[in-house]
C-alpha positions as CSV (number, residue, x, y, z in Angstrom):
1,X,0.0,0.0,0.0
2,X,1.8,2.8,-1.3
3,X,0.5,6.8,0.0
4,X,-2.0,7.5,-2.5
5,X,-3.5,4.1,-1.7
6,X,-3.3,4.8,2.4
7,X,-5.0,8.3,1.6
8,X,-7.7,6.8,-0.3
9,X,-8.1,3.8,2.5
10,X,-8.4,6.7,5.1
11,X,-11.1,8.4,3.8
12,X,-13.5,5.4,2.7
13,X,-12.2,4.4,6.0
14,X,-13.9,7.8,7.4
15,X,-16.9,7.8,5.3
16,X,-17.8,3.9,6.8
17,X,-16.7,4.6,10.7
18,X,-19.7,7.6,10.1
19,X,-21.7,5.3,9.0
20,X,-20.9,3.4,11.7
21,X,-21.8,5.9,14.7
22,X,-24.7,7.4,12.8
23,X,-26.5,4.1,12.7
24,X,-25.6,3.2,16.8
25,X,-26.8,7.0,17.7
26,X,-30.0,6.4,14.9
27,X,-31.4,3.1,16.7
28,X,-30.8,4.2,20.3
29,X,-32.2,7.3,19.1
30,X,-35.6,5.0,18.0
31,X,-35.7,3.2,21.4
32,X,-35.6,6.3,23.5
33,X,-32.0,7.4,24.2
34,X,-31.6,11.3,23.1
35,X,-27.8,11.3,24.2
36,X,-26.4,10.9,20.6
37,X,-29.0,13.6,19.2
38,X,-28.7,15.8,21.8
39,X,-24.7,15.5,22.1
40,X,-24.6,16.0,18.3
41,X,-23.7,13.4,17.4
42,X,-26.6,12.1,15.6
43,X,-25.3,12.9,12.2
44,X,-23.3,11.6,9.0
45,X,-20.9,14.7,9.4
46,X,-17.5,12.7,9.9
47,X,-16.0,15.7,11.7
48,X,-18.4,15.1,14.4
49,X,-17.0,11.8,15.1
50,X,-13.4,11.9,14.9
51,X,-11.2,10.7,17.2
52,X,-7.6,11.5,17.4
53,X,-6.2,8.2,18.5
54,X,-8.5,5.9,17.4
55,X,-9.4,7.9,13.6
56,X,-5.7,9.3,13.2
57,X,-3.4,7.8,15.2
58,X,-4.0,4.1,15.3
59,X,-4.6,3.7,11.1
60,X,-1.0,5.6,11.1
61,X,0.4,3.3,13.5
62,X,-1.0,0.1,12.0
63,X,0.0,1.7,8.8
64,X,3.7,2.2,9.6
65,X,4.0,-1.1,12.0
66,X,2.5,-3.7,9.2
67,X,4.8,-2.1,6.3
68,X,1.5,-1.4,4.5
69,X,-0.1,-4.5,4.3
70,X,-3.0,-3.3,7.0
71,X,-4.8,-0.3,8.0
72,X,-7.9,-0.1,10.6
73,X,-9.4,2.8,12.9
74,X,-12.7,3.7,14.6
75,X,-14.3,6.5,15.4
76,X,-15.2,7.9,18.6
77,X,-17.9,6.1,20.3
78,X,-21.3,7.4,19.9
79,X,-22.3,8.3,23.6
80,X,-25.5,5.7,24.8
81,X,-27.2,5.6,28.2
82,X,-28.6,1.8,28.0
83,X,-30.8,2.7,31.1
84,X,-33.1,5.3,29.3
85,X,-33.5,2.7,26.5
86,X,-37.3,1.2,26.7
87,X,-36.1,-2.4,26.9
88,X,-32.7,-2.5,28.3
89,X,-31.9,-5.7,27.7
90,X,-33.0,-6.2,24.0
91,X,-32.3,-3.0,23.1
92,X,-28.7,-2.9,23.7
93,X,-28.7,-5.7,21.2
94,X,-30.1,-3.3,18.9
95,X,-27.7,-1.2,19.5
96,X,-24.9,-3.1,19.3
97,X,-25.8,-4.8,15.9
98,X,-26.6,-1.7,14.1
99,X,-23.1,-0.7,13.4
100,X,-21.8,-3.5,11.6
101,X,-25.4,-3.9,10.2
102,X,-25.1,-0.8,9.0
103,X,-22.0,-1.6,7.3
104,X,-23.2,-5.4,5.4
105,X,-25.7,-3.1,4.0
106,X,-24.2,-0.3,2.4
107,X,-21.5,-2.4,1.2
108,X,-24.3,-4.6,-0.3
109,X,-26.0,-1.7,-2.2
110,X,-22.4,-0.9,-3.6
111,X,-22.0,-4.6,-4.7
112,X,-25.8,-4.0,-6.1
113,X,-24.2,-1.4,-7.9
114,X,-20.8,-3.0,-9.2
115,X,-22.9,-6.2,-10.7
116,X,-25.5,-3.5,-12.2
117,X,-24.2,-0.9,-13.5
118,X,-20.8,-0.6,-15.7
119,X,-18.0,1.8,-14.0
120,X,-15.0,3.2,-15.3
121,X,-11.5,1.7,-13.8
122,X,-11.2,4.4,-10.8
123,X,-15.0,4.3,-9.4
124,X,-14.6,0.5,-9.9
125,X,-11.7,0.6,-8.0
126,X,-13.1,2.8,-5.1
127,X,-16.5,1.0,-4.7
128,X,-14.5,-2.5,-4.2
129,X,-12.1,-0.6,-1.5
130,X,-16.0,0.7,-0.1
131,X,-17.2,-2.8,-0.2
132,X,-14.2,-4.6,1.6
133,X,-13.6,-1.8,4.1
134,X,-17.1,-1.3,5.5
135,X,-17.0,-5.8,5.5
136,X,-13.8,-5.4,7.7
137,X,-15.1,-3.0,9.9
138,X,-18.4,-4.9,10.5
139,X,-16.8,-8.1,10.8
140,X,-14.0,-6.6,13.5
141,X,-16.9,-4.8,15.8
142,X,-18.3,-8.2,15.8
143,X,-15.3,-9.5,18.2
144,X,-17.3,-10.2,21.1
145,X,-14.8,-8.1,23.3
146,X,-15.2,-4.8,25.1
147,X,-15.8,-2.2,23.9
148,X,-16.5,-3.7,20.7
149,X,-20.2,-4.0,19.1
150,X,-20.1,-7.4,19.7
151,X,-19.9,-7.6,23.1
152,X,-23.3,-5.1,23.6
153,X,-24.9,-8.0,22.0
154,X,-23.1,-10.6,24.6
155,X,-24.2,-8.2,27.3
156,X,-28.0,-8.9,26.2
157,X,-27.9,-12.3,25.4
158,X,-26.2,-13.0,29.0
159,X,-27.6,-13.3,32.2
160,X,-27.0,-9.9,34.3
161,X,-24.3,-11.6,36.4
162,X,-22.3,-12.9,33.8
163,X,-22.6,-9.7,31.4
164,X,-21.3,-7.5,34.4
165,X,-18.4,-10.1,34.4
166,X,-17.9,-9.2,31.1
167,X,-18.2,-5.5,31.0
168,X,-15.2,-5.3,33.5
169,X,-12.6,-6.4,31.3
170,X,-13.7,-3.1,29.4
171,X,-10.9,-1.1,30.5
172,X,-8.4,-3.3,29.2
173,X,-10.4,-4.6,25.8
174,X,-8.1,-2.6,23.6
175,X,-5.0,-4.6,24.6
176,X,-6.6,-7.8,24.1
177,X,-7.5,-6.9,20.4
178,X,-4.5,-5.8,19.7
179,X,-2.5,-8.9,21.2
180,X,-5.2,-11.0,19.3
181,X,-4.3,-9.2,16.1
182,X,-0.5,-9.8,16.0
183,X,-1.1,-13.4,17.3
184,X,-3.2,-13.8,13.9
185,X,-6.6,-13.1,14.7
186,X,-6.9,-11.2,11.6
187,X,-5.3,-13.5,8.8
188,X,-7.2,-17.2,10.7
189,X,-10.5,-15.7,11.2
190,X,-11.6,-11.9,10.1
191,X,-10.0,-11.9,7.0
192,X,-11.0,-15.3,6.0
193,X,-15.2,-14.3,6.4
194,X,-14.3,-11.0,5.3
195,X,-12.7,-12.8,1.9
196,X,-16.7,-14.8,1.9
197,X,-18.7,-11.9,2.1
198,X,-17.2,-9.9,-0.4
199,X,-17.1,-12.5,-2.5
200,X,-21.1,-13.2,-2.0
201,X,-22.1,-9.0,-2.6
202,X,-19.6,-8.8,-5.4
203,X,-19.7,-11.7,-7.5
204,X,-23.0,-12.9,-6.6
């Protein structure tokens, strides 16, 4: 991945981490959680949910640590208070799954897109980095690790006790991703139903 190719990454990266958030703030939002709206951050403005580590920093670092070959990110979290949600418990599935949700679906109307309608070389080549991004990013919040989306979906499909066993190791969920990552997380199990579903949307 040469520069051009990193600043192209970076901002479909961007455009799908909005996505992302909009789509978490959106259904909590629906279910009756106003902190996203009313903290502004119920909105497919990508300034609005920037983060410096997370947006800038850790793509760079991943960047410059994998020669390349890899680049990831996030964007801040969309702020949700689970208890003003009407069902607590089945909501915070809801919540949870809407991000990557959000994700499988518009990389599936780009795929539409690809099969239907005939691009020139550069959009082609855009749309497919569109497609496989917003797959990666959907597929990685899956992890069922705090703070990632997957685990809000543990959290409601556990009982209370064992879901507040899981929310503790919050505070140090980012190091456990990471140490899963360079112990191949990535190239034995994201990338390999990454590499499925984007076959599926773009061939299919």
């Amino acid at each position: 991945m040469n520069i051009i190719e990193l600043l192209i990454s970076f901002g479909i990266l961007i455009v799908a981490m909005t996505v992302h958030e909009f789509a978490h703030g959106w259904v909590a939002y629906k279910r009756g959680d106003t902190t996203a709206k009313y903290s502004g951050r119920l909105t497919l403005n990508p300034l609005a949910h920037i983060d410096i580590f997370w947006t800038i920093l850790l793509p760079l670092f991943l960047f410059i640590s994998t020669q390349g070959s890899f680049i990831f990110g996030a964007a801040k979290p969309v702020p949700i208070n689970y208890r003003a949600l009407k069902n607590p418990k089945r909501d915070i599935i809801l919540v949870g799954a809407s991000g990557p949700a959000a994700n499988f679906v518009l990389a599936a109307l780009v795929g539409m897109v690809i099969r239907l309608i005939p691009l020139n070389e550069l959009i082609f080549f855009l749309a497919q980095h569109l497609i496989l991004i917003n797959i990666i990013l959907g597929v990685f919040n899956l992890i069922p690790i705090p703070p990632l989306d997957g685990s809000r979906i543990l959290f409601g499909l556990l009982p209370n006790d064992m879901a507040r066993g899981l929310a503790r190791i919050e505070p140090y969920g980012f190091f456990i991703v990471i140490a899963l990552i360079w112990l191949g997380l990535f190239n034995r199990i994201i990338w390999p139903m990454v590499s499925i579903i984007y076959r599926i949307l773009v061939r299919a």
